[in-house]
PDB file of N, H, CA, C and O in Angstrom:
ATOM      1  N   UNK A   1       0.847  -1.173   0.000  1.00  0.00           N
ATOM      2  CA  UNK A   1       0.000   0.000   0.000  1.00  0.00           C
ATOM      3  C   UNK A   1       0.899   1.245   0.000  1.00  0.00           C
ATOM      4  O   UNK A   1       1.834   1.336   0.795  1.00  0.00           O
ATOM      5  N   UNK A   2       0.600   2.245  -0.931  1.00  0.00           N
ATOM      6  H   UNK A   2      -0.160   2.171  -1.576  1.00  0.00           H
ATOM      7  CA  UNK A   2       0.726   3.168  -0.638  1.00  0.00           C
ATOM      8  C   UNK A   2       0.880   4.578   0.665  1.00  0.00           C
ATOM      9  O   UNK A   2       0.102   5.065   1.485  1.00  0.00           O
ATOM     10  N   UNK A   3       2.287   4.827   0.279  1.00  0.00           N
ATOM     11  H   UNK A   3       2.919   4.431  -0.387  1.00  0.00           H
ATOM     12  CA  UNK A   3       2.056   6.263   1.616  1.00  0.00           C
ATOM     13  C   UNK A   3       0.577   7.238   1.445  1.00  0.00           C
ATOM     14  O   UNK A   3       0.055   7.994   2.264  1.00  0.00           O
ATOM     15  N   UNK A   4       0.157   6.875   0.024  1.00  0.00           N
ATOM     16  H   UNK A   4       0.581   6.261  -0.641  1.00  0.00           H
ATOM     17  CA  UNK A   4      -0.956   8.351   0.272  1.00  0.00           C
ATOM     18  C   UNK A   4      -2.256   7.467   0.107  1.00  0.00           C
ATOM     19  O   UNK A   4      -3.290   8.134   0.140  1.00  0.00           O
ATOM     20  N   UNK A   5      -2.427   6.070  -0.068  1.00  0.00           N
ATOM     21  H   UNK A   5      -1.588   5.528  -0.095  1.00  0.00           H
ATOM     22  CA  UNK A   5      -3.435   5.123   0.594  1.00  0.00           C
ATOM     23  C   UNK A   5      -3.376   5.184   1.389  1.00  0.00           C
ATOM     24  O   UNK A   5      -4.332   5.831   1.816  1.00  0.00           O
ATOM     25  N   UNK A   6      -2.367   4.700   2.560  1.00  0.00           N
ATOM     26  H   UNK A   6      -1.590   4.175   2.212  1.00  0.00           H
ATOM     27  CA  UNK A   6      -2.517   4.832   3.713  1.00  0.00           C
ATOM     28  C   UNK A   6      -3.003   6.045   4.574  1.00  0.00           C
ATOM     29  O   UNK A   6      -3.832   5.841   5.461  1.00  0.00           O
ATOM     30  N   UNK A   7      -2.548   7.213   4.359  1.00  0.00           N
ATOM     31  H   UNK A   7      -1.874   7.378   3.639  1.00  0.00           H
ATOM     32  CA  UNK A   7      -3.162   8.583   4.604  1.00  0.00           C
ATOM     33  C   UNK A   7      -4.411   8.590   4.146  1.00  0.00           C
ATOM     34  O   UNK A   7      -5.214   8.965   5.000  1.00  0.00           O
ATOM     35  N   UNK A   8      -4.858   8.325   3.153  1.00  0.00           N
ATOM     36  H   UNK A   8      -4.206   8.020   2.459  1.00  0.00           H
ATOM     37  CA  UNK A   8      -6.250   8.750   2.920  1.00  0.00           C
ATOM     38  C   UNK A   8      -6.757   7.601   3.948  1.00  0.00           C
ATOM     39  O   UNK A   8      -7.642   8.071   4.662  1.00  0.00           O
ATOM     40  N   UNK A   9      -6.529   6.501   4.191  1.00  0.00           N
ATOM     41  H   UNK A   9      -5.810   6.120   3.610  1.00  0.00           H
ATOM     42  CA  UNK A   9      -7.635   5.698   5.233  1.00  0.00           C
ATOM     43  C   UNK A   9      -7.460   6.076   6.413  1.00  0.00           C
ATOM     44  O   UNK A   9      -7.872   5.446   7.388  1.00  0.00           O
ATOM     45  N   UNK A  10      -6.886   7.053   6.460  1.00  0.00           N
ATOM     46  H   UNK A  10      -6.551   7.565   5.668  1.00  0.00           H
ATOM     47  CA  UNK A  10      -6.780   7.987   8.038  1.00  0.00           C
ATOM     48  C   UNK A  10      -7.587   9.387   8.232  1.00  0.00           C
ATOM     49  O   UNK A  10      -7.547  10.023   9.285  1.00  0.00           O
ATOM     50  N   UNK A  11      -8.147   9.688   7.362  1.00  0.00           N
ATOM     51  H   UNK A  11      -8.179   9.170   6.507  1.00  0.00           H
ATOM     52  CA  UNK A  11      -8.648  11.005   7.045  1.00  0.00           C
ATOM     53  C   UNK A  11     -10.362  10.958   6.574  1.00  0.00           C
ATOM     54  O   UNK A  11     -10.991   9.966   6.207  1.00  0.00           O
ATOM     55  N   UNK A  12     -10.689  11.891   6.673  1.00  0.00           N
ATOM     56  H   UNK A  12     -10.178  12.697   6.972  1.00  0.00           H
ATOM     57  CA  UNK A  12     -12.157  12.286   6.251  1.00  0.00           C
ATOM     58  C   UNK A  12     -12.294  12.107   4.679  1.00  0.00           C
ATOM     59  O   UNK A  12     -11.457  12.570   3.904  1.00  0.00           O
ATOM     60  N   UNK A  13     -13.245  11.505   4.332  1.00  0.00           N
ATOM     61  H   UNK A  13     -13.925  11.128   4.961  1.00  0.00           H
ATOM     62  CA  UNK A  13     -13.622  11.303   2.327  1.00  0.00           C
ATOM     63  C   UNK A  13     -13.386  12.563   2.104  1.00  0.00           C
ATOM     64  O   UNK A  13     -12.361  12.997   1.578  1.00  0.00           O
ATOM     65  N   UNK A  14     -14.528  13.356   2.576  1.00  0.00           N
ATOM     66  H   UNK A  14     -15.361  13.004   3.002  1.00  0.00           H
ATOM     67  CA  UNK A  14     -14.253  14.702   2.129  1.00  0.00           C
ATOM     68  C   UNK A  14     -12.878  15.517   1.523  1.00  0.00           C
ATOM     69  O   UNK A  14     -12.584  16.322   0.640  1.00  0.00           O
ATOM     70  N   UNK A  15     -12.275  14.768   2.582  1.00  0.00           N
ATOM     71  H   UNK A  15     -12.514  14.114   3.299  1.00  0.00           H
ATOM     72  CA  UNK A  15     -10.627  15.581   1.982  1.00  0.00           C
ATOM     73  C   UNK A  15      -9.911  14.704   1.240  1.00  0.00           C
ATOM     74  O   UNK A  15      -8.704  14.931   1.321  1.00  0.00           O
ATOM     75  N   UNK A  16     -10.175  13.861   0.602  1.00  0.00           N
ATOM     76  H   UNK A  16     -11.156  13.677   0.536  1.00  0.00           H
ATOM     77  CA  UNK A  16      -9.758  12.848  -0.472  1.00  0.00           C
ATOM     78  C   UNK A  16      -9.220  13.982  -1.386  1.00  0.00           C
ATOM     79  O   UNK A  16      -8.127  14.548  -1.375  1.00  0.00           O
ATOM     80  N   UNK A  17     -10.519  14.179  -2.332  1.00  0.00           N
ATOM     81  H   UNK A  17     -11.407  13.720  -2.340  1.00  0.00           H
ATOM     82  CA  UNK A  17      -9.782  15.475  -3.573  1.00  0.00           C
ATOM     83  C   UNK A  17      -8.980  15.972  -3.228  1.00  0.00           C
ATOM     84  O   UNK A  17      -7.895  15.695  -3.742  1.00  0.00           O
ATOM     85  N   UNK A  18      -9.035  16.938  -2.218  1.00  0.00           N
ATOM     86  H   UNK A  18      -9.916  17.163  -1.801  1.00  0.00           H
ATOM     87  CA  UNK A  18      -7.657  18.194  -1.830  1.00  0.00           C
ATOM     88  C   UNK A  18      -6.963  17.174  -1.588  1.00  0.00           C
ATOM     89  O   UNK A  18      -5.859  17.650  -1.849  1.00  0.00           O
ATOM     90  N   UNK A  19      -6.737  15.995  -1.247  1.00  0.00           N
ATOM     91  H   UNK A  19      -7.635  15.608  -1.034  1.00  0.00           H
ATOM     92  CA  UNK A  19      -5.760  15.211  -0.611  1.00  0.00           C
ATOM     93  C   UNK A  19      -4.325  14.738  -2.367  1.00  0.00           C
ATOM     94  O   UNK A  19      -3.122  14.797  -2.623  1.00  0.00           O
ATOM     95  N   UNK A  20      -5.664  14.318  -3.031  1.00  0.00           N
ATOM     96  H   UNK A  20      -6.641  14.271  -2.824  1.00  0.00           H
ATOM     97  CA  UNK A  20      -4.992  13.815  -4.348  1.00  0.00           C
ATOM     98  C   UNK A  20      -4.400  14.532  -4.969  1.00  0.00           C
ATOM     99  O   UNK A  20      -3.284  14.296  -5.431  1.00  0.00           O
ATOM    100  N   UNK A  21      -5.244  15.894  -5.148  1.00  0.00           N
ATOM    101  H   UNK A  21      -6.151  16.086  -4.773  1.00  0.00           H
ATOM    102  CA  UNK A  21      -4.814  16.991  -5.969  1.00  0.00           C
ATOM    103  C   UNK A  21      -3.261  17.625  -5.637  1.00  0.00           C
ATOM    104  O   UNK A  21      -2.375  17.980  -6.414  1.00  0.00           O
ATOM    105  N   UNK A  22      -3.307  17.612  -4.387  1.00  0.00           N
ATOM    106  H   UNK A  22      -4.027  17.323  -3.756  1.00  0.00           H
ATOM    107  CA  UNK A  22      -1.998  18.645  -3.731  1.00  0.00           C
ATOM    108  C   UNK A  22      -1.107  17.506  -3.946  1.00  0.00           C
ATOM    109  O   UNK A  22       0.011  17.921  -4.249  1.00  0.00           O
ATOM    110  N   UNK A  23      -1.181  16.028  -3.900  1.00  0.00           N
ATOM    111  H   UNK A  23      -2.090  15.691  -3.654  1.00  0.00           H
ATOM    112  CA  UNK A  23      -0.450  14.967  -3.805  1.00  0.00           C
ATOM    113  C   UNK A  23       0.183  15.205  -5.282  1.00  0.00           C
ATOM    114  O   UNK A  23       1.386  15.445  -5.395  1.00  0.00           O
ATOM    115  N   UNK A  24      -0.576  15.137  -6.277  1.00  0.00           N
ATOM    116  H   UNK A  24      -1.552  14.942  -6.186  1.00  0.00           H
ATOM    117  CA  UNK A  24      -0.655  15.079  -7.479  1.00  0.00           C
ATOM    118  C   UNK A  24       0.599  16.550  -8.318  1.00  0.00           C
ATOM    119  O   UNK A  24       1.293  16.457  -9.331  1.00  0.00           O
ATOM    120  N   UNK A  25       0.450  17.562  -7.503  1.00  0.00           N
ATOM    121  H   UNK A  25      -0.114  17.638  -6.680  1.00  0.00           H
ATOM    122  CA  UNK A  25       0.904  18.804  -7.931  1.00  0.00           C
ATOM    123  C   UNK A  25       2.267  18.488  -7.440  1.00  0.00           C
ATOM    124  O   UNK A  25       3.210  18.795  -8.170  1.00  0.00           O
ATOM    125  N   UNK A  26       2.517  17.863  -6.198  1.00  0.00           N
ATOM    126  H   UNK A  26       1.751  17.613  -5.605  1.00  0.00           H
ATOM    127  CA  UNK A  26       3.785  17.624  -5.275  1.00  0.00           C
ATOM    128  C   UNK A  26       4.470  16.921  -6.106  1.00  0.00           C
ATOM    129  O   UNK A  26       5.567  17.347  -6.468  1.00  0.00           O
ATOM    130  N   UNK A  27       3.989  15.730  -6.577  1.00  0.00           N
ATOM    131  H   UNK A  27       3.098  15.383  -6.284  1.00  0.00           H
ATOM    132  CA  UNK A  27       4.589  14.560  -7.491  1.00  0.00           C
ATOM    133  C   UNK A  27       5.177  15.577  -8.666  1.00  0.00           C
ATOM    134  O   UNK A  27       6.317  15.563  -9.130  1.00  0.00           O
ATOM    135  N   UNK A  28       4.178  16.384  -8.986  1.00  0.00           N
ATOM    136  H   UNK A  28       3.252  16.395  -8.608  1.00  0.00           H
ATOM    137  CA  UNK A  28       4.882  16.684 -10.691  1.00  0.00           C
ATOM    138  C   UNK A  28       6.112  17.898 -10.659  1.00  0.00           C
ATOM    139  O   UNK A  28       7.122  18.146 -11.318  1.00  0.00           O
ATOM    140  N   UNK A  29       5.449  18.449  -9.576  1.00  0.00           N
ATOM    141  H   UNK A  29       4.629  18.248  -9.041  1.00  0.00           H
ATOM    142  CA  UNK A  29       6.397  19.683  -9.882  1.00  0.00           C
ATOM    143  C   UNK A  29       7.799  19.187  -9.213  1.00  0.00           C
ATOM    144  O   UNK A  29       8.829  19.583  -9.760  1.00  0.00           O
ATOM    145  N   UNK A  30       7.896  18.442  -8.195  1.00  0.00           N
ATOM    146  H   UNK A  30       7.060  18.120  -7.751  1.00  0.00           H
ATOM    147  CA  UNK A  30       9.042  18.000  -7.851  1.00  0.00           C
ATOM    148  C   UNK A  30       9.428  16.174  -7.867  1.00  0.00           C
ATOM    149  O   UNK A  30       9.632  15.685  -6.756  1.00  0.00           O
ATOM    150  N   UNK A  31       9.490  15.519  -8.716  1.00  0.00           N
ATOM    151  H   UNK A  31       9.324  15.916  -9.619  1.00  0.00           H
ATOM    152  CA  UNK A  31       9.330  14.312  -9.143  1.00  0.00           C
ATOM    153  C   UNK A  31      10.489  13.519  -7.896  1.00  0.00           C
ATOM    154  O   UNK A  31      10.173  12.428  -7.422  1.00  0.00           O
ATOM    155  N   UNK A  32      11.760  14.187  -7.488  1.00  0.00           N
ATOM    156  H   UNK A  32      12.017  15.073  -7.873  1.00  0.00           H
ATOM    157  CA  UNK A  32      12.355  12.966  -6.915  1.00  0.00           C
ATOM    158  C   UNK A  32      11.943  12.961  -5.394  1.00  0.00           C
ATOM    159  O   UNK A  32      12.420  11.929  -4.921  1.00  0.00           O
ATOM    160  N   UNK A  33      11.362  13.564  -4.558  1.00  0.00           N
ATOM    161  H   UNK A  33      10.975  14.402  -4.942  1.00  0.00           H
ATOM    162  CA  UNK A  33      10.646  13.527  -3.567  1.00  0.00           C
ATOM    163  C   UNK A  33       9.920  12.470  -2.773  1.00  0.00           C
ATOM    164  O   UNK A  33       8.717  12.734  -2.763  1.00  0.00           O
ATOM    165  N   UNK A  34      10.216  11.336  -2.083  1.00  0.00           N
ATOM    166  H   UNK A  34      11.192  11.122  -2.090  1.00  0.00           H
ATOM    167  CA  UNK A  34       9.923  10.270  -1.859  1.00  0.00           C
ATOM    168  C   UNK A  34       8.517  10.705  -0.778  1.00  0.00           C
ATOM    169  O   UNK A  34       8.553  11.773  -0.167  1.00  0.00           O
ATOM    170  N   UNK A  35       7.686  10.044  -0.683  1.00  0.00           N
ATOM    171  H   UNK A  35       7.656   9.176  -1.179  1.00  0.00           H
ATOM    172  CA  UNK A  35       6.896  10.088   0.729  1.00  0.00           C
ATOM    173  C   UNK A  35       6.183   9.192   1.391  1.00  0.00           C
ATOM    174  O   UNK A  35       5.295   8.552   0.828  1.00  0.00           O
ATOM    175  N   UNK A  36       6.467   9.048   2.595  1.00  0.00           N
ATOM    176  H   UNK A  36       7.188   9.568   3.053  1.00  0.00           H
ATOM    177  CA  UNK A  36       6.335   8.656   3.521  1.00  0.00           C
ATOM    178  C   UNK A  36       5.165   9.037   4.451  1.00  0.00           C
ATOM    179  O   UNK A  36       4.522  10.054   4.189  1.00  0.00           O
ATOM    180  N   UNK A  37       4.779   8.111   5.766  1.00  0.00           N
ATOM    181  H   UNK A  37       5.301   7.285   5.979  1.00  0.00           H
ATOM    182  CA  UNK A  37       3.732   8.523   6.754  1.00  0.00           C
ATOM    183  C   UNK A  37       4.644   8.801   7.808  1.00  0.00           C
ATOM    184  O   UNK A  37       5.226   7.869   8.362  1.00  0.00           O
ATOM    185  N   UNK A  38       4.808   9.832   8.102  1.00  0.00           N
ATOM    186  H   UNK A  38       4.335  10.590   7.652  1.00  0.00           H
ATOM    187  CA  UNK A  38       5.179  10.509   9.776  1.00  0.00           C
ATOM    188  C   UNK A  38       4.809  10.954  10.475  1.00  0.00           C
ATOM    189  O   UNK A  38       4.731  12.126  10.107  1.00  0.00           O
ATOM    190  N   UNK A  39       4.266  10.821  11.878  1.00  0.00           N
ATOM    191  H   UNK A  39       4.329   9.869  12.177  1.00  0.00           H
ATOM    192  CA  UNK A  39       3.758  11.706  12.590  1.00  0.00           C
ATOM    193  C   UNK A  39       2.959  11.775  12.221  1.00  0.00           C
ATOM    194  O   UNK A  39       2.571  12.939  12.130  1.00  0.00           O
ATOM    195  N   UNK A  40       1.951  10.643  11.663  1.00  0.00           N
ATOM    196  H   UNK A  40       2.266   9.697  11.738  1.00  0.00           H
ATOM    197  CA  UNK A  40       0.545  10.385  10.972  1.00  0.00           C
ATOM    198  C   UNK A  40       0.514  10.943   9.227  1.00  0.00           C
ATOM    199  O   UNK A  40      -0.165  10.328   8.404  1.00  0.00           O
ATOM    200  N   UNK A  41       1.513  12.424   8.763  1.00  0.00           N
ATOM    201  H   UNK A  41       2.064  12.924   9.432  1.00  0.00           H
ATOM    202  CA  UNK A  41       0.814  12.442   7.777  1.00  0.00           C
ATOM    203  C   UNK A  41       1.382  12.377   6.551  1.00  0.00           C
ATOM    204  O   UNK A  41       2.335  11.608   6.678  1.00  0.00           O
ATOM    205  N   UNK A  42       1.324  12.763   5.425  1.00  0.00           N
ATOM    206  H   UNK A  42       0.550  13.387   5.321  1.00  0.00           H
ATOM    207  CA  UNK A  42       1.729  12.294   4.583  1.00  0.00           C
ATOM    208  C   UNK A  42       3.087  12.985   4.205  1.00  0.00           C
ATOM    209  O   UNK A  42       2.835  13.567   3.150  1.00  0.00           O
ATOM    210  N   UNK A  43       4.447  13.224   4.545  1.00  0.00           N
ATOM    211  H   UNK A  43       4.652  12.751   5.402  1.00  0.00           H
ATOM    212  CA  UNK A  43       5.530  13.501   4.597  1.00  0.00           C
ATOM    213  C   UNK A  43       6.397  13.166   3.112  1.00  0.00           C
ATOM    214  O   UNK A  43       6.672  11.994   2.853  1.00  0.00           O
ATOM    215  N   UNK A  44       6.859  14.445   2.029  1.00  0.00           N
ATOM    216  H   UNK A  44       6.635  15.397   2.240  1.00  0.00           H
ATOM    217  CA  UNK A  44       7.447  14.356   1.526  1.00  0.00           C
ATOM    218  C   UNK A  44       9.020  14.582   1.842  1.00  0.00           C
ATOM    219  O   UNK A  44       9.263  15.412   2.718  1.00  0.00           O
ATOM    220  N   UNK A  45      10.253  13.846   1.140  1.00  0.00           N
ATOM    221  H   UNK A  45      10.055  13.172   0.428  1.00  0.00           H
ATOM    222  CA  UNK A  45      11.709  14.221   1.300  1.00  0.00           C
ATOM    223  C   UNK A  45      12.449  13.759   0.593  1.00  0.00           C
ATOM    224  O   UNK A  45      12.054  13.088  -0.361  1.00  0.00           O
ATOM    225  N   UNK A  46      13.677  13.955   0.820  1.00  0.00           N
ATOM    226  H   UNK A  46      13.998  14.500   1.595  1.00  0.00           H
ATOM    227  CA  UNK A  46      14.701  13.495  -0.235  1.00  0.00           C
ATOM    228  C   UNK A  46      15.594  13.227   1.074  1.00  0.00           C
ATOM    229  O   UNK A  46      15.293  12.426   1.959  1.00  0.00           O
ATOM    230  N   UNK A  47      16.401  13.792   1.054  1.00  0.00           N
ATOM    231  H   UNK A  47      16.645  14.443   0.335  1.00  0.00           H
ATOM    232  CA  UNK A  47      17.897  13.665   2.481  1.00  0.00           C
ATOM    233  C   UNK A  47      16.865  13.724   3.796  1.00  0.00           C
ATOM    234  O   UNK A  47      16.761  12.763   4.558  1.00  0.00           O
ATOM    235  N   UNK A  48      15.959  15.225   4.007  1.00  0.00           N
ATOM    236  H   UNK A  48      16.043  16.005   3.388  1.00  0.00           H
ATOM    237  CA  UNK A  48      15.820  15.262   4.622  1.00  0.00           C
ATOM    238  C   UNK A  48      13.851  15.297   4.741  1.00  0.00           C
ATOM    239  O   UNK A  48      13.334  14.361   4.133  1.00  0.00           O
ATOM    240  N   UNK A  49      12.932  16.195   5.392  1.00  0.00           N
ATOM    241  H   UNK A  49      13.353  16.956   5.886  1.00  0.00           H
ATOM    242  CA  UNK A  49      11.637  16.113   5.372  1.00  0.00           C
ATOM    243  C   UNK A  49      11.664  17.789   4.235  1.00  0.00           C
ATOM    244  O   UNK A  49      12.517  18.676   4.237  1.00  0.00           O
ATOM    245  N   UNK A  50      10.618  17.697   3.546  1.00  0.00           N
ATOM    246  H   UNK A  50       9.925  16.976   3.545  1.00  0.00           H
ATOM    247  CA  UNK A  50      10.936  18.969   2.705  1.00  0.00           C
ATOM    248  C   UNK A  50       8.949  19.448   3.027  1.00  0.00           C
ATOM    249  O   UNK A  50       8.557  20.540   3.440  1.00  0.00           O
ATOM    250  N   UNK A  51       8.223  18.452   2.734  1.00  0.00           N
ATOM    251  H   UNK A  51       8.541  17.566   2.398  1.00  0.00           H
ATOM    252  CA  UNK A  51       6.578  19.203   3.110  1.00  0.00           C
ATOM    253  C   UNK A  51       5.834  18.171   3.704  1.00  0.00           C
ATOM    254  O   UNK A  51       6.551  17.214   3.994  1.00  0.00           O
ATOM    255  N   UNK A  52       4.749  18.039   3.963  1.00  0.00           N
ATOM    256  H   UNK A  52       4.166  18.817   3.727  1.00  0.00           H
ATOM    257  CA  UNK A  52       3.563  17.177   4.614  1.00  0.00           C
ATOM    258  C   UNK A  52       2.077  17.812   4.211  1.00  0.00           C
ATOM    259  O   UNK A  52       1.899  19.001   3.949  1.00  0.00           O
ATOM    260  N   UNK A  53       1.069  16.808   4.212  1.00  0.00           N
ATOM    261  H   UNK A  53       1.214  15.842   4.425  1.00  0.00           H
ATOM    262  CA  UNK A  53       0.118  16.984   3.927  1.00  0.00           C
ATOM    263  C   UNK A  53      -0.737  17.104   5.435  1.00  0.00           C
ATOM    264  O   UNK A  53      -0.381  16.044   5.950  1.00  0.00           O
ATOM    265  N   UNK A  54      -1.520  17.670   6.298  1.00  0.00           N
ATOM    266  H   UNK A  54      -1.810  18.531   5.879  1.00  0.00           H
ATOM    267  CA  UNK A  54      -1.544  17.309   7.589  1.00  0.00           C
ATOM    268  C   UNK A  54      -3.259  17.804   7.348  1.00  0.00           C
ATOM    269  O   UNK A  54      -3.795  18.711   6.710  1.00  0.00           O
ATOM    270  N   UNK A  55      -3.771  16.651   8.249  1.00  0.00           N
ATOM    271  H   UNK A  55      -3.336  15.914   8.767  1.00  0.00           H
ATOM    272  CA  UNK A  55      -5.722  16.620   8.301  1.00  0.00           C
ATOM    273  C   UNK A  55      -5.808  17.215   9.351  1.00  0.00           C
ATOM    274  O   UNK A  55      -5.174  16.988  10.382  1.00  0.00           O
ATOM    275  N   UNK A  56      -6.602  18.024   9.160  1.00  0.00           N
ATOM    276  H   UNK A  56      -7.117  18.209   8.322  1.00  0.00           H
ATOM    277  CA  UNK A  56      -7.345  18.499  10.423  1.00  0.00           C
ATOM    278  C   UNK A  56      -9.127  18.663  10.775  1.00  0.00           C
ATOM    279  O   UNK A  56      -9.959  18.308   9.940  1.00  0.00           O
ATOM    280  N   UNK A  57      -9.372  19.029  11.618  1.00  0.00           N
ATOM    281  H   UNK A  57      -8.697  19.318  12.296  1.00  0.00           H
ATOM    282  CA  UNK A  57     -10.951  18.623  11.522  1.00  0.00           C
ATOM    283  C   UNK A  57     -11.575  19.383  10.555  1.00  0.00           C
ATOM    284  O   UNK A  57     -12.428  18.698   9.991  1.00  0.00           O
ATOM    285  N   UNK A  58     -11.511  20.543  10.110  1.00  0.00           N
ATOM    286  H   UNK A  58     -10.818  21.100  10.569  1.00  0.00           H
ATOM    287  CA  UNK A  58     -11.807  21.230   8.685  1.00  0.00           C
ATOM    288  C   UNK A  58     -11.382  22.134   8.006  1.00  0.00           C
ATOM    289  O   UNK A  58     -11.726  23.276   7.703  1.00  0.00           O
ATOM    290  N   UNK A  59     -10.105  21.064   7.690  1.00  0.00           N
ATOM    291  H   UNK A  59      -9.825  20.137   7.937  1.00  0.00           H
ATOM    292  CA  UNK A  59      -9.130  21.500   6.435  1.00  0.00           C
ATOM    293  C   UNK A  59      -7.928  20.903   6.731  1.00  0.00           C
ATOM    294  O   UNK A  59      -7.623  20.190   7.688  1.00  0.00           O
ATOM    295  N   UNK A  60      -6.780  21.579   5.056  1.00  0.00           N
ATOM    296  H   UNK A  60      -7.027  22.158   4.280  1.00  0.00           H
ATOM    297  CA  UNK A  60      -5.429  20.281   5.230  1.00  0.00           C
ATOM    298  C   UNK A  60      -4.063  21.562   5.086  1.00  0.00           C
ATOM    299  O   UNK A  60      -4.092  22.668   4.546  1.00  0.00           O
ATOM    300  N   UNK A  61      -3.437  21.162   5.492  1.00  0.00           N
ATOM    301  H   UNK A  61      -3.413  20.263   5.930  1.00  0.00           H
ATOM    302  CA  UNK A  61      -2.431  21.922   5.654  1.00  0.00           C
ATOM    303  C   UNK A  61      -1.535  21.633   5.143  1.00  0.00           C
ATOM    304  O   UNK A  61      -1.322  20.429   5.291  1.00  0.00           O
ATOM    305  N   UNK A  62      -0.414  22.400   4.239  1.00  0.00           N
ATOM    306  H   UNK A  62      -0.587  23.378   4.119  1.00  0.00           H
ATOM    307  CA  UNK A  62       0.522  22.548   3.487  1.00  0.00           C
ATOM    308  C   UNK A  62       2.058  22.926   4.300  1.00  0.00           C
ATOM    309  O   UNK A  62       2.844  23.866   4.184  1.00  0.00           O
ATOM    310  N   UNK A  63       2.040  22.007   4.943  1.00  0.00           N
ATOM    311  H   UNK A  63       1.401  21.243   5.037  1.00  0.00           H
ATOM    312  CA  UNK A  63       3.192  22.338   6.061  1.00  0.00           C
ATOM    313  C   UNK A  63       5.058  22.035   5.101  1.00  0.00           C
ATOM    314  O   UNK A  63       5.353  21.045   4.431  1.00  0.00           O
ATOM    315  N   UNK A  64       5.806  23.056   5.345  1.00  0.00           N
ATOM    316  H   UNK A  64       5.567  23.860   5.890  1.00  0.00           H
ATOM    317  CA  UNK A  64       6.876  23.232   4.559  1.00  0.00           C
ATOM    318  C   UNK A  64       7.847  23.245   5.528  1.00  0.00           C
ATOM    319  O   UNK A  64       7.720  24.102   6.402  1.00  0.00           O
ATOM    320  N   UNK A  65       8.893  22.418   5.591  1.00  0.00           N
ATOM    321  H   UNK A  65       8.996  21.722   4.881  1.00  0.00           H
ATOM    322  CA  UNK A  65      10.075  22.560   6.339  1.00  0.00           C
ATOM    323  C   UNK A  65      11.144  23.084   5.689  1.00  0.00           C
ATOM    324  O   UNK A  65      11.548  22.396   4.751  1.00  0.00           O
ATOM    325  N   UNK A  66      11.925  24.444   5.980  1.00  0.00           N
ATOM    326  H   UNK A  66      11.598  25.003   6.742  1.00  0.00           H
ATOM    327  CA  UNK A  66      13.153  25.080   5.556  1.00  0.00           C
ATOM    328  C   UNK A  66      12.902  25.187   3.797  1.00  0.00           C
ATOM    329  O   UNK A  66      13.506  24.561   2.926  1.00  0.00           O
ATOM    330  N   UNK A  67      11.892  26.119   3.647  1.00  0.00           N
ATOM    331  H   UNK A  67      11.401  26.628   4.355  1.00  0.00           H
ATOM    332  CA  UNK A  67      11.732  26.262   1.903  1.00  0.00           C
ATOM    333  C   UNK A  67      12.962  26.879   1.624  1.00  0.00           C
ATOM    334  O   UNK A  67      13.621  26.385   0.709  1.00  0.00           O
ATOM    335  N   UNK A  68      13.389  27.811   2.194  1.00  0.00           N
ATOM    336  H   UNK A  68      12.853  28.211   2.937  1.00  0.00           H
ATOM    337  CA  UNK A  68      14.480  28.740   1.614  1.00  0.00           C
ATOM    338  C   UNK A  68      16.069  28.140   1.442  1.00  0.00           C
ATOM    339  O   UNK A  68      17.084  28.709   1.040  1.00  0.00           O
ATOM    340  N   UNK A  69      15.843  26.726   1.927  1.00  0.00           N
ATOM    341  H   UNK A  69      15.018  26.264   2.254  1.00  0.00           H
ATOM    342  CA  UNK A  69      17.031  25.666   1.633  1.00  0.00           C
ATOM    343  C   UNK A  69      16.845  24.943   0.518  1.00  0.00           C
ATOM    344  O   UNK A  69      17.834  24.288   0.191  1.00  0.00           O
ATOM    345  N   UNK A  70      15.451  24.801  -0.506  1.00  0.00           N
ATOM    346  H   UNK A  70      14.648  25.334  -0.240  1.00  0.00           H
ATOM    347  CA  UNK A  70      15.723  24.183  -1.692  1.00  0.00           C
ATOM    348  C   UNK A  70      16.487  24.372  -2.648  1.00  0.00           C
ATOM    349  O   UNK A  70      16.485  23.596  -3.603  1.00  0.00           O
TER     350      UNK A  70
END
């Protein structure tokens, strides 16, 4: 299974779309980006953690670690 199967069976249907979509934009615009489940959520990186997808009770968050180091 998938890191972003697994996240979505942790989360509300509702946030499926925003879930895929942002997944979907992450994948393309930055292709070597591996991700993972951390700390429940859906955690992109390479060396280190670079973004996460994070559920909350209504809405998802675009959480970015050290952008100004890409």
């Amino acid at each position: 299974m998938s890191a972003l199967e697994q996240f979505l069976d942790t989360i509300p249907d509702w946030q499926h779309p925003s879930v895929k979509k942002l997944h979907s934009t992450i994948s393309l615009l930055e292709p070597q980006l591996s991700s993972s489940i951390k700390w429940g959520n859906l955690t992109y990186h390479t060396s280190g953690n670079v973004c996460a997808l994070v559920s909350h009770k209504n809405h998802i968050n675009l959480q970015i670690w050290n952008a100004l180091s890409w």
